[in-house]
C-alpha positions as CSV (number, residue, x, y, z in Angstrom):
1,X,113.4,137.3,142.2
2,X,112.2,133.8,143.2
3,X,110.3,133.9,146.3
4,X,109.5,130.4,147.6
5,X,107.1,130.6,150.8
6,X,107.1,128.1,153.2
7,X,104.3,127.8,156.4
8,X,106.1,125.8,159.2
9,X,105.9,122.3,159.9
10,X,103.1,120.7,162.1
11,X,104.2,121.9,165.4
12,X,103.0,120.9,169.3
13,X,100.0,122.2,170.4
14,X,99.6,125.8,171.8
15,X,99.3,125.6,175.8
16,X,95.4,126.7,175.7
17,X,95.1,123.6,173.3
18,X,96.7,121.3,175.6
19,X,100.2,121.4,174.4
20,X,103.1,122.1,177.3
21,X,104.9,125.2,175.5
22,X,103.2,128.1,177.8
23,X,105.4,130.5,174.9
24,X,103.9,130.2,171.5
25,X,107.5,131.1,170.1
26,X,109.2,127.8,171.9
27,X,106.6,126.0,170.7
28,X,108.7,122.7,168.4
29,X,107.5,120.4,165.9
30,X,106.1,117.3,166.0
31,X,107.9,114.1,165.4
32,X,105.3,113.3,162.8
33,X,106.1,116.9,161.5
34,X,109.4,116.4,161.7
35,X,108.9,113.5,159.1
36,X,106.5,115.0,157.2
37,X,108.7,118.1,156.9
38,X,111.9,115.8,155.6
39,X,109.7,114.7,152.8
40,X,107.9,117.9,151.5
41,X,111.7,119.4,151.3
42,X,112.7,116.5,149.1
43,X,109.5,118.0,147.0
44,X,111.1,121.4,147.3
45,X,114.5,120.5,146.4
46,X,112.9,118.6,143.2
47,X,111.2,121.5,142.6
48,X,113.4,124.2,143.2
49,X,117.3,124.9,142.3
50,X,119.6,125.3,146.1
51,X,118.5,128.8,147.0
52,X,120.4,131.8,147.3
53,X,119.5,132.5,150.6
54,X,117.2,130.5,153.2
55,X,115.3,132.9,155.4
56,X,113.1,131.8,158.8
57,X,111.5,133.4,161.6
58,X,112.5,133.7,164.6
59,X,110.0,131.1,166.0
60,X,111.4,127.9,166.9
61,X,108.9,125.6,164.9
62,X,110.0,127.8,161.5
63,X,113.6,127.8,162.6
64,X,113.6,123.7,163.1
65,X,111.1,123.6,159.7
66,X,114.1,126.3,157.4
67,X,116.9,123.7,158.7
68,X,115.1,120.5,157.8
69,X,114.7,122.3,154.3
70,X,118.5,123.8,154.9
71,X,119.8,119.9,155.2
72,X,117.7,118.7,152.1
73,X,119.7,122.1,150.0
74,X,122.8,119.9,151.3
75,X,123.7,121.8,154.3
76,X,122.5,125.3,153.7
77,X,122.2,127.1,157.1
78,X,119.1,129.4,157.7
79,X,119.1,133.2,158.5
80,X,116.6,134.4,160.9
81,X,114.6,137.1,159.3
82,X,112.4,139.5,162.0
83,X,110.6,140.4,159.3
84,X,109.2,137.1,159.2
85,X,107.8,137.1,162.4
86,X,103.8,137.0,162.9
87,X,102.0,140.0,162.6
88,X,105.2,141.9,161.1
89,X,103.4,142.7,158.8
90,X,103.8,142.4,154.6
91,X,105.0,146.1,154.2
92,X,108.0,144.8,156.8
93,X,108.9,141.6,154.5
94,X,108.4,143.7,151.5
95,X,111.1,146.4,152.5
96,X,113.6,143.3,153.4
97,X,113.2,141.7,150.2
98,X,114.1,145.3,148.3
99,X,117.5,144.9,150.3
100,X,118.4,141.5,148.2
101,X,119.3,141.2,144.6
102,X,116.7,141.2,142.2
103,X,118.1,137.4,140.8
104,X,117.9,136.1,144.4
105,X,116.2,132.8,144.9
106,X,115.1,133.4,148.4
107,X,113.1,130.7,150.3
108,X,111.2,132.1,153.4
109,X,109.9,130.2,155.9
110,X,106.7,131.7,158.0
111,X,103.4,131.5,159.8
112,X,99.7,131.7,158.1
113,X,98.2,134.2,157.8
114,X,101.1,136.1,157.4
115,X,102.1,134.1,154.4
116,X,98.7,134.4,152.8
117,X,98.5,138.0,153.1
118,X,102.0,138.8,151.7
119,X,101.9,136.4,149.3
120,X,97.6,138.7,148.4
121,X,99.9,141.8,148.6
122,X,102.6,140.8,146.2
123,X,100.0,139.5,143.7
124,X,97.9,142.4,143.5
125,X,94.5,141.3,145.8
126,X,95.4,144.1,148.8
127,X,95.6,142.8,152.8
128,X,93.0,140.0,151.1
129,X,94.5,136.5,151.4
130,X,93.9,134.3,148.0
131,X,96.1,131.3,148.6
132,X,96.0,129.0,151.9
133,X,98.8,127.6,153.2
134,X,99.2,124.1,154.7
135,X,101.1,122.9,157.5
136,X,104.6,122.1,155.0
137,X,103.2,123.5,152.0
138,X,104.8,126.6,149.8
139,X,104.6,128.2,146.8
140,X,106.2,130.0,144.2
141,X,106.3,133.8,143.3
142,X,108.0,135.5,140.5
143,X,108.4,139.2,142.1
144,X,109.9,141.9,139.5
145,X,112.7,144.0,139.8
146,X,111.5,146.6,142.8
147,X,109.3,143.9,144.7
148,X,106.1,146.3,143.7
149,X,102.7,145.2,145.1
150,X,100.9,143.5,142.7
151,X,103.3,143.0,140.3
152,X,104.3,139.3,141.3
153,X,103.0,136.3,139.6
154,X,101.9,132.9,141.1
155,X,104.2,130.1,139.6
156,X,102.6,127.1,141.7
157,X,100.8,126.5,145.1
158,X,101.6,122.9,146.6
159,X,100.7,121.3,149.7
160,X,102.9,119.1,151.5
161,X,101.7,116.3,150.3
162,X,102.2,117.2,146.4
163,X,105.4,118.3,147.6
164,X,106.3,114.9,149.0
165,X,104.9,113.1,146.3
166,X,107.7,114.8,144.2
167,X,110.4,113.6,146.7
């Protein structure tokens, strides 16, 4: 399997920051995100062949960042994933991702440090993140046939701005 991992676009502040959204889950991207977000997907879509399935979480800046990248794949519509949710957990996304075809392309969009720690899980570091994901950045896993811990390898990391310098 393919597993491209995706953190979120720059979204509004949290509340205790001084953004408006009292519910972290409501909380939307940036205009500047927005654009930002538009570009990096270009990147991916360079990058990456039209996946086979495009996965978010339920938050609403994920949701708004898988259909920018949904629009870029010419019109492919996101599927909100609980799984993906913060603090789910990696065993969580790990049982999902035994439930899709082993030749799957799957991009999945998340939240840091979620991302980081699956992403230490799948290549064999434990709970122990080893990549860092930016606002709009991803990478890409090659996970085996059984989506076994540790057995993934790391293809590339980008940040969004390699990404959009590949757009």
């Amino acid at each position: 399997m393919q597993l491209i991992l995706v953190r979120h676009a720059p979204a509004e502040a949290r509340s205790e920051d001084g953004g408006t959204q009292p519910d972290d889950a409501l909380r939307v991207l940036t205009p500047k995100g927005r654009r930002k977000m538009r570009r990096a997907a270009d990147g991916l879509v360079a990058s990456v062949p039209m996946p086979h399935l495009l996965a978010t979480s339920p938050l609403v800046r994920a949701v708004e960042t898988a259909e920018i990248i949904g629009e870029r794949y010419d019109r492919v519509l996101p599927e909100t994933v609980p799984e993906l949710r913060p603090r789910a957990g990696a065993d969580s996304v790990i049982a999902w991702l035994r439930h899709l075809p082993d030749n799957h392309r799957v991009v999945a969009v998340g939240h840091e440090p979620d991302l980081s720690i699956l992403a230490g899980v799948l290549l064999g570091t434990g709970k122990t993140p080893v990549l860092a994901f930016k606002k709009g950045g991803a990478c890409l896993l090659l996970v085996p046939e059984g989506v076994t811990p540790g057995a993934a390898t790391l293809e590339w990391l980008m940040t969004p701005r390699q990404l959009r310098q590949l757009a």
